[in-house]
N, CA, C and O atoms as a printed pandas DataFrame, in Angstrom:
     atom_number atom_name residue_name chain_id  residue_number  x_coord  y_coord  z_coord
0              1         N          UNK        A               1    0.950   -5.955   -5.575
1              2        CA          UNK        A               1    2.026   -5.017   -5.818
2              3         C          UNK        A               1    2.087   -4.642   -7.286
3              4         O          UNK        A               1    2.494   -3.530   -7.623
4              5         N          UNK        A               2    1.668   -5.598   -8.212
5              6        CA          UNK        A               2    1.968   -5.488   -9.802
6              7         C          UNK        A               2    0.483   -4.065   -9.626
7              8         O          UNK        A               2    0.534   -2.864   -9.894
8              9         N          UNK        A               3   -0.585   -4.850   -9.121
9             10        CA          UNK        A               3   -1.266   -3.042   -9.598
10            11         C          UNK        A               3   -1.035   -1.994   -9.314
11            12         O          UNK        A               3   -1.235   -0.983   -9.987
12            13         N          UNK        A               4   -0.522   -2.091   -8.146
13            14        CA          UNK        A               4    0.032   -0.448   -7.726
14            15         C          UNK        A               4    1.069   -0.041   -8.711
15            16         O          UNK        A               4    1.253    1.176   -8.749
16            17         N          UNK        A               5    1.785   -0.753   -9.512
17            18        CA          UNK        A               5    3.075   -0.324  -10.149
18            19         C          UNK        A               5    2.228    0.102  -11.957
19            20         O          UNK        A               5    2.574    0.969  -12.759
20            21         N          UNK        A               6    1.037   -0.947  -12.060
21            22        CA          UNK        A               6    0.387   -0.059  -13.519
22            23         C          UNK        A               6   -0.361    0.958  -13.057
23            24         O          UNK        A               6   -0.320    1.818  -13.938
24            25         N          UNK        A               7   -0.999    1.322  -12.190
25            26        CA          UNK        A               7   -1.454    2.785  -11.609
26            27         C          UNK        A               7   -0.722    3.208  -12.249
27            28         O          UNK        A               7   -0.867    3.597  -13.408
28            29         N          UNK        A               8    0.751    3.206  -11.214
29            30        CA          UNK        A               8    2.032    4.612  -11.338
30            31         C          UNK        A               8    2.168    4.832  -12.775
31            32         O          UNK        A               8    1.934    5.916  -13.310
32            33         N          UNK        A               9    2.655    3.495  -13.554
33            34        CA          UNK        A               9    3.172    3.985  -14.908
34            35         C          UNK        A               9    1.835    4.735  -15.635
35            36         O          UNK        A               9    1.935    5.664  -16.437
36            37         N          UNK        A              10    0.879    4.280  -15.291
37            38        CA          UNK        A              10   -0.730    4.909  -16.296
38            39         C          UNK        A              10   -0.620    6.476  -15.852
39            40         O          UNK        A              10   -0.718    7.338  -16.725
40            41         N          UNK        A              11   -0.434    6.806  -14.611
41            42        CA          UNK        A              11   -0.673    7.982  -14.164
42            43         C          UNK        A              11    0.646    9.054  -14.763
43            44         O          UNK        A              11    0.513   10.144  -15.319
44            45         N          UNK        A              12    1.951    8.299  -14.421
45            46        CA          UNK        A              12    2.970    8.994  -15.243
46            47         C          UNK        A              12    2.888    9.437  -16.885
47            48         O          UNK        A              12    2.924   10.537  -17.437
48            49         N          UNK        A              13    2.782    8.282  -17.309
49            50        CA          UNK        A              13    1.981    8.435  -18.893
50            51         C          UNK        A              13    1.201    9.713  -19.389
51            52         O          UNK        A              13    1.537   10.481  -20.291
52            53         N          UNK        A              14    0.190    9.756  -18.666
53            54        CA          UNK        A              14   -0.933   10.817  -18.803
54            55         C          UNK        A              14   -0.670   12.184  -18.656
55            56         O          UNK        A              14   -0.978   13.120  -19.394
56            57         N          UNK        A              15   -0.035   12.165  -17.555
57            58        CA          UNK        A              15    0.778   13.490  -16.450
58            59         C          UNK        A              15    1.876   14.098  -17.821
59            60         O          UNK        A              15    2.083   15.234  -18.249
60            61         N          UNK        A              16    2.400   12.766  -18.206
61            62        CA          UNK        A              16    3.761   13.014  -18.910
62            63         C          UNK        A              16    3.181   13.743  -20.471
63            64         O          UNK        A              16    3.739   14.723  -20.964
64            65         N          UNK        A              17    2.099   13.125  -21.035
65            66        CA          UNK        A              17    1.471   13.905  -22.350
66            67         C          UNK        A              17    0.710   15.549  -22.092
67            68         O          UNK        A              17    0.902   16.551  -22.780
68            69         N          UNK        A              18   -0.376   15.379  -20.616
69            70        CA          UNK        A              18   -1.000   16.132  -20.430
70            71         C          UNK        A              18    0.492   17.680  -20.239
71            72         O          UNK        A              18    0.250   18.750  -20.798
72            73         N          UNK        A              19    1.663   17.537  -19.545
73            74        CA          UNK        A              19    2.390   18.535  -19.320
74            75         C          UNK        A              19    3.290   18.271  -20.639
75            76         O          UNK        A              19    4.323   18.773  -20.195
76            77         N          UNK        A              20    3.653   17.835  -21.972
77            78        CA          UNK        A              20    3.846   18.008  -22.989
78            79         C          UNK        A              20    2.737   19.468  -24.074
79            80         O          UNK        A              20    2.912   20.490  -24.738
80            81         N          UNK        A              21    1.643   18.555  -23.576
81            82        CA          UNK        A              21    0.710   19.414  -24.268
82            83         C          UNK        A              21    0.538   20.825  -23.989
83            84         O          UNK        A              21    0.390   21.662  -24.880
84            85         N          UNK        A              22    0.563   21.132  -22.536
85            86        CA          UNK        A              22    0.183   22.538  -22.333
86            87         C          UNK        A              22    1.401   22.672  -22.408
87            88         O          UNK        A              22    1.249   23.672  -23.109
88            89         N          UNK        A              23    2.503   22.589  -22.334
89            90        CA          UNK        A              23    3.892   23.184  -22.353
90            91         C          UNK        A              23    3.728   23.831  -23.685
91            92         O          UNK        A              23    3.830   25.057  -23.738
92            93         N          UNK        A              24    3.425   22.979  -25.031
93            94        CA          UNK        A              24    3.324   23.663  -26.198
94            95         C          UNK        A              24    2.613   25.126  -26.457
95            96         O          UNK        A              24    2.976   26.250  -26.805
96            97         N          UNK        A              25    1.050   24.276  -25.981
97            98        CA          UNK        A              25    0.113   25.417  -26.368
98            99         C          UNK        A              25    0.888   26.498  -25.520
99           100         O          UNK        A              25    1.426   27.191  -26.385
100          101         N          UNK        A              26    1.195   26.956  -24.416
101          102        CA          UNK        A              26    2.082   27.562  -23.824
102          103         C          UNK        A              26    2.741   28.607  -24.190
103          104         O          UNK        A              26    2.552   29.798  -23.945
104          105         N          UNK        A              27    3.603   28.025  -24.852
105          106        CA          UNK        A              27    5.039   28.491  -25.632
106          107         C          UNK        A              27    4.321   29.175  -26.763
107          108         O          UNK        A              27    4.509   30.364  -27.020
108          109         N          UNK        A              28    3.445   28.357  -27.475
109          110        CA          UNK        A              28    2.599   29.095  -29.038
110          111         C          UNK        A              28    2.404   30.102  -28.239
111          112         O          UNK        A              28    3.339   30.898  -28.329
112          113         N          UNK        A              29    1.218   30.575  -27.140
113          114        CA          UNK        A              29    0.697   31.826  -26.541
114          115         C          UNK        A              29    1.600   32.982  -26.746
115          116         O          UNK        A              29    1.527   34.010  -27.420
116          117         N          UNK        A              30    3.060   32.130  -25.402
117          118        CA          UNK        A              30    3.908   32.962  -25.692
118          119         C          UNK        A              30    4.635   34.386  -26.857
119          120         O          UNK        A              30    4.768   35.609  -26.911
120          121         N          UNK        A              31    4.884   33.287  -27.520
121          122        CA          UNK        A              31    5.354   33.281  -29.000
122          123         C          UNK        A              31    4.301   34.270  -29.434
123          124         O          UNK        A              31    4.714   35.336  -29.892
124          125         N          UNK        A              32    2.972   34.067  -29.353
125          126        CA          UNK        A              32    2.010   34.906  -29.919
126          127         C          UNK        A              32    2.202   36.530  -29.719
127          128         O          UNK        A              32    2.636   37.307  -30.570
128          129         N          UNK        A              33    1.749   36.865  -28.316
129          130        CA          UNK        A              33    2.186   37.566  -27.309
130          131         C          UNK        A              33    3.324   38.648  -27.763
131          132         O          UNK        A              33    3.109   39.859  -27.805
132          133         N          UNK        A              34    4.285   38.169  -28.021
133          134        CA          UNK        A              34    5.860   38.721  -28.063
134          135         C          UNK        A              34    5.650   39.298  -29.357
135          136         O          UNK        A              34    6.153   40.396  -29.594
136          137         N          UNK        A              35    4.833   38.577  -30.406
137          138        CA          UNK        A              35    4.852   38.958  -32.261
138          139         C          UNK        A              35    4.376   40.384  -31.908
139          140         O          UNK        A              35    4.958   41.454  -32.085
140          141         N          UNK        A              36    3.154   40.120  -31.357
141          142        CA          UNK        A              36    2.058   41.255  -31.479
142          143         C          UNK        A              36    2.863   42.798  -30.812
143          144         O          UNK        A              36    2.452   43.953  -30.921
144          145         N          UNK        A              37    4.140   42.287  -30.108
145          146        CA          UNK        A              37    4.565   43.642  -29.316
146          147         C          UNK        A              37    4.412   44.167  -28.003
147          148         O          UNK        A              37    4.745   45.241  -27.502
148          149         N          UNK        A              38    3.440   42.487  -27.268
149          150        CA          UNK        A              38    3.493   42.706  -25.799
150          151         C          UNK        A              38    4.676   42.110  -24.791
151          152         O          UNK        A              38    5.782   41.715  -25.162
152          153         N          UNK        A              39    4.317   42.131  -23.815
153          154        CA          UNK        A              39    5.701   41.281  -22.891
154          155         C          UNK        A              39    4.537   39.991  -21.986
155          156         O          UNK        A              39    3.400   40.030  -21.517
156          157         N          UNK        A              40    5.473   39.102  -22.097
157          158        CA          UNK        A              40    4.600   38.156  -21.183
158          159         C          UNK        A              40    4.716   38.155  -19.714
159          160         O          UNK        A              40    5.795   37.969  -19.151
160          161         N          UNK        A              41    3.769   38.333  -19.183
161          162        CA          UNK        A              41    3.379   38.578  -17.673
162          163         C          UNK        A              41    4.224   37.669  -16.734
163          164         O          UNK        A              41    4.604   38.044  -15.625
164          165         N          UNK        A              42    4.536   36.218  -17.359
165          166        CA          UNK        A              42    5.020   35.490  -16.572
166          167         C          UNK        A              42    6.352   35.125  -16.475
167          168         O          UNK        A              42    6.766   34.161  -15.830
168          169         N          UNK        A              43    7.193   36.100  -17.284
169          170        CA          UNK        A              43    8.393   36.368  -17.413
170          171         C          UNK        A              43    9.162   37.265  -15.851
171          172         O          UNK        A              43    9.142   38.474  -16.082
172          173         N          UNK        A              44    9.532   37.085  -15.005
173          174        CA          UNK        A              44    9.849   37.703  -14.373
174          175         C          UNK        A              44   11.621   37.648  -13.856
175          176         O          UNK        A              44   12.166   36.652  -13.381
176          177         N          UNK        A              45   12.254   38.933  -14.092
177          178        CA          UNK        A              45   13.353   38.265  -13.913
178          179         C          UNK        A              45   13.841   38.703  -12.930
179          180         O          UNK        A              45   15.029   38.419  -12.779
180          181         N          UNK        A              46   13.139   39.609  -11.791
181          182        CA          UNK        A              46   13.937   39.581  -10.201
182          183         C          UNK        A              46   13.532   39.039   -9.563
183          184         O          UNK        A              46   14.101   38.982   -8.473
184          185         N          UNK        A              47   12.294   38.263   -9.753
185          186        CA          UNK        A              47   12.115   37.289   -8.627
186          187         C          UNK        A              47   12.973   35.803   -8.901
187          188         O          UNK        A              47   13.741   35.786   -9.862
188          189         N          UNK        A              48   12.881   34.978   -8.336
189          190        CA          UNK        A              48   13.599   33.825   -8.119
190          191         C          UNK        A              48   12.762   32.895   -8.561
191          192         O          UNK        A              48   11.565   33.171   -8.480
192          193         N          UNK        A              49   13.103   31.745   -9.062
193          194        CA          UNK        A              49   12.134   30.488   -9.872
194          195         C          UNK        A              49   12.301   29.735   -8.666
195          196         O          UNK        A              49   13.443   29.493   -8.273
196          197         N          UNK        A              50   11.005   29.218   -7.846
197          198        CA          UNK        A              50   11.239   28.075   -6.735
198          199         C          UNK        A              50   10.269   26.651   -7.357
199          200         O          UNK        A              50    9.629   25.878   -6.645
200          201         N          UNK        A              51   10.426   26.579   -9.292
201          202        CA          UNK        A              51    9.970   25.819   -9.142
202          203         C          UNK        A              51   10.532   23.890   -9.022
203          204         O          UNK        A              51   10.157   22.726   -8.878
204          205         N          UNK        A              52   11.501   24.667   -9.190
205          206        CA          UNK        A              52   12.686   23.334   -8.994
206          207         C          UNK        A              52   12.713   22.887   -7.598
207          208         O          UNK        A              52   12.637   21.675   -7.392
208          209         N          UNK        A              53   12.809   23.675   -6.640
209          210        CA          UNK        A              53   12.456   23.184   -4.927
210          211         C          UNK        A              53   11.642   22.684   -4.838
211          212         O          UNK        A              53   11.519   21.630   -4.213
212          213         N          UNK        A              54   10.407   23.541   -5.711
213          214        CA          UNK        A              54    9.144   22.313   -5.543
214          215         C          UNK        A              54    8.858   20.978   -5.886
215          216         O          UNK        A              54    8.223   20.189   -5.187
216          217         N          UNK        A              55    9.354   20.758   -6.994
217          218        CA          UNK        A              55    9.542   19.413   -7.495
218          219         C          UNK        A              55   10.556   18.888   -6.829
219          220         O          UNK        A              55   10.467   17.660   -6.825
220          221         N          UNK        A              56   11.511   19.300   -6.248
221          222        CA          UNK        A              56   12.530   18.307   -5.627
222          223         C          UNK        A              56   12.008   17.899   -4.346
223          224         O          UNK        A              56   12.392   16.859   -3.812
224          225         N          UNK        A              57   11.134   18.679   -3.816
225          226        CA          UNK        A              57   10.843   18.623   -2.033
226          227         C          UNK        A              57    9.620   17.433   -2.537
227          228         O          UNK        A              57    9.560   16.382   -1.899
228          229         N          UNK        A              58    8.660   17.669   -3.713
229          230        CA          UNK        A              58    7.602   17.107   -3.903
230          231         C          UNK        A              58    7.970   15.561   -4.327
231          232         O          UNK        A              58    7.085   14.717   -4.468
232          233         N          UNK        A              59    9.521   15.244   -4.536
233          234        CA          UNK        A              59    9.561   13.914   -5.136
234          235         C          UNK        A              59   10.379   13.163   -4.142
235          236         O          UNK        A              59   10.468   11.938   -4.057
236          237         N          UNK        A              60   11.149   14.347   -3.168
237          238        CA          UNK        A              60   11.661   13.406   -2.141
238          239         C          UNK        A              60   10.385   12.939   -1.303
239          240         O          UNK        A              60   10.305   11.735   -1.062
240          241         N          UNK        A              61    9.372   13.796   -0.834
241          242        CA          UNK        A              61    8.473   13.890   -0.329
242          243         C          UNK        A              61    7.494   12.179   -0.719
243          244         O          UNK        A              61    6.779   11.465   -0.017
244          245         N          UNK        A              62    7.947   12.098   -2.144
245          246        CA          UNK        A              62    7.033   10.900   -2.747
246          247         C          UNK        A              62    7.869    9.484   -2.196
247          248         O          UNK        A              62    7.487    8.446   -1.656
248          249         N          UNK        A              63    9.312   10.053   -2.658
249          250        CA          UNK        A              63    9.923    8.846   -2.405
250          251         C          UNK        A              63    9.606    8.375   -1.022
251          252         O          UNK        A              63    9.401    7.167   -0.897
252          253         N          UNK        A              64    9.509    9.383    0.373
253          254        CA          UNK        A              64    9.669    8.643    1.591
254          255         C          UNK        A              64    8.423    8.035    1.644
255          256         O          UNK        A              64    8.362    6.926    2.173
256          257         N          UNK        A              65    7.360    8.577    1.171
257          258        CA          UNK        A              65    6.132    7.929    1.085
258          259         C          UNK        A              65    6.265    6.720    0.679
259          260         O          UNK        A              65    5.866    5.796    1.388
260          261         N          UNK        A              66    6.879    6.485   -0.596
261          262        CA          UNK        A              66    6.897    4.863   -0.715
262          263         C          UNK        A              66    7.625    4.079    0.494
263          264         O          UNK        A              66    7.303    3.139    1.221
264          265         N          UNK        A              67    8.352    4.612    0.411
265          266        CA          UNK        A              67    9.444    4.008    1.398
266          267         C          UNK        A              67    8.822    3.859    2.984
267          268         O          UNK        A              67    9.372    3.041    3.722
268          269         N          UNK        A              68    7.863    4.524    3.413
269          270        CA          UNK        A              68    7.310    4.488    4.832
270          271         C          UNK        A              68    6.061    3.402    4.506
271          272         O          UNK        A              68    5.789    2.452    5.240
272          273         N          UNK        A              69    5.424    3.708    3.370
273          274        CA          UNK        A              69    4.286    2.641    2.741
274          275         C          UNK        A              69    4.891    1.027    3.184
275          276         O          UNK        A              69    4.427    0.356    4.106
276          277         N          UNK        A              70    6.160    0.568    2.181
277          278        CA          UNK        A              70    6.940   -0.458    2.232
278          279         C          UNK        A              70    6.889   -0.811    3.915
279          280         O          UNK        A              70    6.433   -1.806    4.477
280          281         N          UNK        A              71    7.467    0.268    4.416
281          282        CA          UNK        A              71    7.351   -0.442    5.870
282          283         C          UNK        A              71    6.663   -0.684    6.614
283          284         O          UNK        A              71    6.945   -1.620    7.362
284          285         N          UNK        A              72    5.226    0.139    6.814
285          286        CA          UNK        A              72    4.367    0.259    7.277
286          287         C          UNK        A              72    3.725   -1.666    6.661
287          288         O          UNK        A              72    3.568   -2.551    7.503
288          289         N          UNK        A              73    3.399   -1.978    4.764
289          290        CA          UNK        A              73    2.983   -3.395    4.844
290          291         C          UNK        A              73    3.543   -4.002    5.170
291          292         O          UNK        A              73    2.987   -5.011    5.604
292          293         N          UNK        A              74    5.175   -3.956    5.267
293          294        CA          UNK        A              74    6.446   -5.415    6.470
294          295         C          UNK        A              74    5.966   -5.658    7.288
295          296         O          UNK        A              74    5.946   -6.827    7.675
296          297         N          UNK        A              75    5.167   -4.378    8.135
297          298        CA          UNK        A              75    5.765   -4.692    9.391
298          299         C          UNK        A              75    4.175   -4.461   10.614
299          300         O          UNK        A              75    4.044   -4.473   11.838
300          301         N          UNK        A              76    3.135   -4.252    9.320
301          302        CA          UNK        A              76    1.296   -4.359    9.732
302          303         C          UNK        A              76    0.566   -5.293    8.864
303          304         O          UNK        A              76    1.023   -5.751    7.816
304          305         N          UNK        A              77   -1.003   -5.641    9.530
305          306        CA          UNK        A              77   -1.532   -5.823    8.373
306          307         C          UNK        A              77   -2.214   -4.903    7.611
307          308         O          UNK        A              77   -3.022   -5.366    6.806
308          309         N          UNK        A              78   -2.092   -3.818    7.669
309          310        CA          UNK        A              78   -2.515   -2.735    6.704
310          311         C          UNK        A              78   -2.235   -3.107    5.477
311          312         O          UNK        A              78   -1.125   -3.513    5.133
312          313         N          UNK        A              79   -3.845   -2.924    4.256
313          314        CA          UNK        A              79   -3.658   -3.211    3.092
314          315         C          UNK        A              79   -2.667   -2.509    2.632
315          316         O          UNK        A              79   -2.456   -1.350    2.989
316          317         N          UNK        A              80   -1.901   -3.200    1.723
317          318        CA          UNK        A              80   -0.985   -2.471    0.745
318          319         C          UNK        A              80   -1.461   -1.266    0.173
319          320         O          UNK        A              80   -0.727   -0.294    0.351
320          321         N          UNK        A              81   -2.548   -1.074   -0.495
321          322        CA          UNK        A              81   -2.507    0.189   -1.534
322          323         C          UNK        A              81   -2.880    0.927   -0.725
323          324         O          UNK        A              81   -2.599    2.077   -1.063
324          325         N          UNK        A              82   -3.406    0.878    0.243
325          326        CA          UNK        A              82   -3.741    1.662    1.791
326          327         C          UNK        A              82   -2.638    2.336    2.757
327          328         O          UNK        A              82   -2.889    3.115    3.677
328          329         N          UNK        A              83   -1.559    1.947    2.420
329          330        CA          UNK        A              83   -0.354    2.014    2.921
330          331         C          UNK        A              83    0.705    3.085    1.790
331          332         O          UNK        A              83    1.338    4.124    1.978
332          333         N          UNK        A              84    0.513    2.321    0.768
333          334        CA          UNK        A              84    1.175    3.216   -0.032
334          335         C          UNK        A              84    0.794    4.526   -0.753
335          336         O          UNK        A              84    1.420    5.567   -0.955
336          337         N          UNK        A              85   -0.461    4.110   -1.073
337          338        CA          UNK        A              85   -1.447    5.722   -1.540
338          339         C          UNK        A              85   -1.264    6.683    0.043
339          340         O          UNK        A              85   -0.922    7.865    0.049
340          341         N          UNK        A              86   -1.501    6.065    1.004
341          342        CA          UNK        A              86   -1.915    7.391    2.208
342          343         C          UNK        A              86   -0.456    7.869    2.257
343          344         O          UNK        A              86   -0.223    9.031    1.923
344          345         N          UNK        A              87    0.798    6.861    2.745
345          346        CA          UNK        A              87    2.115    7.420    2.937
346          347         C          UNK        A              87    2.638    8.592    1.759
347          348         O          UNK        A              87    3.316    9.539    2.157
348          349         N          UNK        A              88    2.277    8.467    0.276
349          350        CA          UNK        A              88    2.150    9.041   -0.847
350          351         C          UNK        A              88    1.649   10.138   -0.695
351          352         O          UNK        A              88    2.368   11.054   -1.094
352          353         N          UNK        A              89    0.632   10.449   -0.246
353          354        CA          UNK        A              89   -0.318   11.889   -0.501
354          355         C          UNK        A              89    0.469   12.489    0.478
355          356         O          UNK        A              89    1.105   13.532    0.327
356          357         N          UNK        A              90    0.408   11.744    1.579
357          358        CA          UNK        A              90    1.305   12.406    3.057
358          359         C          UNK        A              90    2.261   13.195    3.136
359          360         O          UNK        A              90    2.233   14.411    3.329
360          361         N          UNK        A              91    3.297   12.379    2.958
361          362        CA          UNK        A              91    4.692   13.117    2.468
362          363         C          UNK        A              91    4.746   13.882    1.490
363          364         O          UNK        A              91    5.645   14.711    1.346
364          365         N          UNK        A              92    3.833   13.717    0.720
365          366        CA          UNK        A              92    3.978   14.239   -1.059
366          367         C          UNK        A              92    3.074   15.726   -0.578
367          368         O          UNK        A              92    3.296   16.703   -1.293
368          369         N          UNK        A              93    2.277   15.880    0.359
369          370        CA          UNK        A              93    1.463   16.864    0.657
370          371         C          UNK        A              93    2.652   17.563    1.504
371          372         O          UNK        A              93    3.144   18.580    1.015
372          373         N          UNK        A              94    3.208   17.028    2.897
373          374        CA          UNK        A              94    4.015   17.812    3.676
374          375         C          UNK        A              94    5.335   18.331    3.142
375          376         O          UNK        A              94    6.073   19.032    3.834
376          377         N          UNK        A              95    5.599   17.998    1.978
377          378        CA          UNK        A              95    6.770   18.500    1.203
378          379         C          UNK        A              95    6.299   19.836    0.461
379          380         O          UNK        A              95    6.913   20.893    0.606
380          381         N          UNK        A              96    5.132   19.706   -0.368
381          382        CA          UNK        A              96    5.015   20.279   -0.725
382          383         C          UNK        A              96    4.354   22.310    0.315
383          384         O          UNK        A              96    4.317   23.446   -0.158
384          385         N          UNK        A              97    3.981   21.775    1.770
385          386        CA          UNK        A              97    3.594   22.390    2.274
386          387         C          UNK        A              97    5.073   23.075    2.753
387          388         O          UNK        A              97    5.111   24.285    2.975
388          389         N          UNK        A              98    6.022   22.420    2.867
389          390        CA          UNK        A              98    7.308   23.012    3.474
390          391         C          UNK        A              98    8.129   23.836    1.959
391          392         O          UNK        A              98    8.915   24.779    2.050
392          393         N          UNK        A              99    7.686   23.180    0.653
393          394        CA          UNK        A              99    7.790   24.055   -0.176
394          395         C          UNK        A              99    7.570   25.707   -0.008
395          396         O          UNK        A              99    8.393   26.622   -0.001
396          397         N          UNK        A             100    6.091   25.700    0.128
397          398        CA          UNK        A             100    5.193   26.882    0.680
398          399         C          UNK        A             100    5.856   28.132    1.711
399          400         O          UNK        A             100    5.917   29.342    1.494
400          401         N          UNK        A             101    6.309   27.361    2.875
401          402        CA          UNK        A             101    6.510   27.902    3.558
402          403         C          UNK        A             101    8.233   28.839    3.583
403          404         O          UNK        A             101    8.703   29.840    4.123
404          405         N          UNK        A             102    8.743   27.612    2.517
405          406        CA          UNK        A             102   10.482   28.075    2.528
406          407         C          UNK        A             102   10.330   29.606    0.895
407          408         O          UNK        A             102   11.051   30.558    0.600
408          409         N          UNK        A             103    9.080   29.068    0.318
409          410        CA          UNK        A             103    8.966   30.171   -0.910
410          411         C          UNK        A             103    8.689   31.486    0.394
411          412         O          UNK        A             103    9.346   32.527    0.407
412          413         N          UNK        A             104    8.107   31.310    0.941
413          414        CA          UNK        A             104    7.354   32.240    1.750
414          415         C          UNK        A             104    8.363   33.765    2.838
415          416         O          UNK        A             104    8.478   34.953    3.136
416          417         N          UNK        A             105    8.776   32.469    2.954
417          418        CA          UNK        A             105   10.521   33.004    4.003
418          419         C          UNK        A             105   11.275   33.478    3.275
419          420         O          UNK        A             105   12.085   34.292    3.718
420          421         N          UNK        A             106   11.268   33.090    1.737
421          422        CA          UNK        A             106   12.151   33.971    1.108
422          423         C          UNK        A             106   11.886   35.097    0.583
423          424         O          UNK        A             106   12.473   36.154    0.811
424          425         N          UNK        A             107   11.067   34.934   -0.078
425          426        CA          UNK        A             107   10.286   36.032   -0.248
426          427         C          UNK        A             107   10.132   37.807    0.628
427          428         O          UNK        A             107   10.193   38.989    0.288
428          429         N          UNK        A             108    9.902   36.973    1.933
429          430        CA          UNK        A             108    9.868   37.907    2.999
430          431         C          UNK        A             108   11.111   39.046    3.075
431          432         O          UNK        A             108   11.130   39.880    3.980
């Protein structure tokens, strides 16, 4: 159980610098962009931002994964990280697919 938990923090870590970093370079582009007298493409202000649904559907999505993982090793002998990585991608995939589909519907 202790390795599955330095995975997570190593992977958070990385995730957490790697989306620091491009957030910057990002913003510099931005910033660039706007000096020179253009508009940035990814500015849009009648459409709707669904990227907050996504991350919320994508982390409940994670949480049940752990949480079905947990039960799945109680209550099998299914290896642990076997249990918790697959329940993980699972949920963390079908959330994000119901993301998809609710951007989709709205949109419409």
């Amino acid at each position: 159980m202790e390795h599955i938990s330095e995975v997570f923090i190593t992977a958070i870590v990385f995730a957490g610098i790697y989306s620091v970093i491009r957030l910057l370079v990002h913003r510099k582009e931005r910033i660039m962009l706007i000096e020179k007298g253009g508009s940035s493409p990814e500015i849009k202000m009648d459409l709707p931002s669904f990227s907050a649904l996504k991350f919320g559907l994508l982390f409940i999505g994670v949480g049940i994964g752990i949480l079905a993982g947990s039960i799945i090793v109680a209550t099998t002998v299914l290896i642990p990280e076997v249990a918790y990585f697959s329940m993980i991608f699972l949920f963390g995939g079908l959330a994000l697919v119901i993301s998809h589909l609710l951007e989709k519907k709205e949109k419409n």
